[in-house]
VOMAR-551380 format. One record per atom (N, C-alpha, C): residue in one letter; y, x, z. Coordinates in steps of 0.05 Angstrom, whole numbers, padded with zeros to 5 digits, always signed. Layout:
AYXZ...
// end
This chain:
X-00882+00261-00502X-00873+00287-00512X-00894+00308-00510X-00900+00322-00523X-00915+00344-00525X-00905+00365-00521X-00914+00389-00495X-00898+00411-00493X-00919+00425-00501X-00911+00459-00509X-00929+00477-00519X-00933+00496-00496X-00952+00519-00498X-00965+00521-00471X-00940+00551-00467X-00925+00560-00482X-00913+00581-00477X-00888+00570-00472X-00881+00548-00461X-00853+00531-00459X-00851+00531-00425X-00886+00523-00425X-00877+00510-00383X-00870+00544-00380X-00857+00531-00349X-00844+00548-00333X-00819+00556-00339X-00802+00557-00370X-00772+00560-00369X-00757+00536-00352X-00760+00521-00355X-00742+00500-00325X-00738+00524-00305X-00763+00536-00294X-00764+00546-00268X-00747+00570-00270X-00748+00583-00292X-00739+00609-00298X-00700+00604-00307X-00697+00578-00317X-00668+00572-00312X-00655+00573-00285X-00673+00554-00266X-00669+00553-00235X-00663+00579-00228X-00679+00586-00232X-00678+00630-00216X-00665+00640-00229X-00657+00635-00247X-00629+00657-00270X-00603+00637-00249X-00595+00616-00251X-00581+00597-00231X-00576+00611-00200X-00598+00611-00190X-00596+00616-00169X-00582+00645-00161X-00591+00660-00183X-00583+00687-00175X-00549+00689-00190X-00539+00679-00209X-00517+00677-00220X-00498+00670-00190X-00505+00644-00181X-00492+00640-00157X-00489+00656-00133X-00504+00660-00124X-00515+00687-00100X-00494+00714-00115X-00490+00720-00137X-00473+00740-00135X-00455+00731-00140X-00442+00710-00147X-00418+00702-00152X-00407+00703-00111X-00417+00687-00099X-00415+00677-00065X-00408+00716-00064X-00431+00730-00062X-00425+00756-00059X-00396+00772-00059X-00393+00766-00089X-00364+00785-00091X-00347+00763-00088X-00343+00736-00085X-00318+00719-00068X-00313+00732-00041X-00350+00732-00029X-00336+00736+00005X-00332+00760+00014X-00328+00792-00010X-00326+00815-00001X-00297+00815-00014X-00288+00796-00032X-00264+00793-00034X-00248+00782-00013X-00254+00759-00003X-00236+00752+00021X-00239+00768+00039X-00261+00795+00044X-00261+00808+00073X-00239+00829+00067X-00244+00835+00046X-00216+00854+00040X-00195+00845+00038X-00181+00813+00030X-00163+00804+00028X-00155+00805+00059X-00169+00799+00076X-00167+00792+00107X-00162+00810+00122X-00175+00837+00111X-00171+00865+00127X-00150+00877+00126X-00140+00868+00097X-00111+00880+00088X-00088+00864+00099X-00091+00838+00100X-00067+00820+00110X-00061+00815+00152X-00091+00829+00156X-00087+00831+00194X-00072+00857+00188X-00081+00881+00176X-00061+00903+00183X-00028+00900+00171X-00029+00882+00157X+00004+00880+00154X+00011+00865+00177X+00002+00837+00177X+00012+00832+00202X+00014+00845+00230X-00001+00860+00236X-00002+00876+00263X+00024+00898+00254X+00030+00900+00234X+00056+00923+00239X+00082+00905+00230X+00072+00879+00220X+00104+00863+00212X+00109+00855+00247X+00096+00858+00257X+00098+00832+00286X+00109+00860+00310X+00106+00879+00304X+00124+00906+00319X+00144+00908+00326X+00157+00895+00295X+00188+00898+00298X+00198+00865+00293X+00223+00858+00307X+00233+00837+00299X+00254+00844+00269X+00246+00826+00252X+00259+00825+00223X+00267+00798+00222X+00300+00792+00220X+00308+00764+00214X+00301+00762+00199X+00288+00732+00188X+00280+00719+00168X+00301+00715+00146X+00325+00711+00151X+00352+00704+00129X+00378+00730+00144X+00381+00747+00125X+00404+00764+00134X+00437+00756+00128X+00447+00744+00149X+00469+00728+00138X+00499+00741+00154X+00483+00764+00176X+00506+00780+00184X+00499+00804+00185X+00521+00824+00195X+00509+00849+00197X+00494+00853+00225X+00490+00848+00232X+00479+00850+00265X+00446+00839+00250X+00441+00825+00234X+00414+00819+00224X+00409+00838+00203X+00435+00851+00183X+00432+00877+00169X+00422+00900+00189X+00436+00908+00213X+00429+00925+00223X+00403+00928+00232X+00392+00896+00243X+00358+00887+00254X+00341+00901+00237X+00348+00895+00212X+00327+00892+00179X+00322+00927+00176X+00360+00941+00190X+00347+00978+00178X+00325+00984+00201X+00333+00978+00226X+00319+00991+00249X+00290+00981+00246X+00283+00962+00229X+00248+00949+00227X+00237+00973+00206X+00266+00969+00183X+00249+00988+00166X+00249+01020+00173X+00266+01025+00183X+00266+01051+00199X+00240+01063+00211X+00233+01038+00232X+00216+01049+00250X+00187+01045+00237X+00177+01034+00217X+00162+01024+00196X+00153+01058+00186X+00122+01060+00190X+00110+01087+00193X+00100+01087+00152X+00112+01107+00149X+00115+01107+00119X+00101+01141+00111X+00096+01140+00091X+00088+01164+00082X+00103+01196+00085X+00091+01211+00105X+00099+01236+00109X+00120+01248+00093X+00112+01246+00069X+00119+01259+00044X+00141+01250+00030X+00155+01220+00041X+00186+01210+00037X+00199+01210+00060X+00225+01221+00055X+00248+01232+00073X+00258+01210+00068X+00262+01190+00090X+00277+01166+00102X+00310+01171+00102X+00318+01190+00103X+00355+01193+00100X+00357+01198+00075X+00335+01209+00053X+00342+01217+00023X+00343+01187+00013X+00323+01176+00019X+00317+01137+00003X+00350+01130+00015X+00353+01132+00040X+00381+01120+00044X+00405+01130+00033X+00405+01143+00022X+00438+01166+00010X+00421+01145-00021X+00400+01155-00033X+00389+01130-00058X+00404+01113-00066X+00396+01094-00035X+00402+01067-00037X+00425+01065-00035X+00441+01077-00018X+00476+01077-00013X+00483+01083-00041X+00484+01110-00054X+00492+01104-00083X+00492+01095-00102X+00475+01072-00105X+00464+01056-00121X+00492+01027-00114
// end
């Protein structure tokens, strides 16, 4: 086979286009799982606060479920007895 002299070196130049395609792909996967991870410890550190029955099958597990969400630190700016008069009239 006969190569021409302005040919060598694209192999190499595929490799390093390759290499760097990967390297940023790895990049934004593992700043995605750090944020996936950072976000799912802080839920769990405030789901694990309160006990929440897993299946609400009486009221004594209805009552468990208000007092979790009750005590559940929510935005300043929503009034927790207005959402409940809401939800009651609904």
């Amino acid at each position: 086979m006969r190569s021409l002299k302005n040919q060598q070196g694209s192999g190499q130049l595929a490799v390093i286009v390759l290499v760097v395609v990967v390297a940023v792909l790895g990049l934004v996967a593992y700043r995605v799982h750090q944020n996936t991870a950072d976000k799912s410890a802080t839920t769990t550190a405030s789901a694990t606060e309160t006990a929440v029955p897993s299946k609400i099958t009486s009221k004594a597990d209805l009552n468990k479920a208000d007092q979790a969400l009750d005590s559940t630190s929510i935005d300043s700016a929503i009034n927790p007895n207005q959402l409940d008069q809401d939800i009651s009239a609904l």
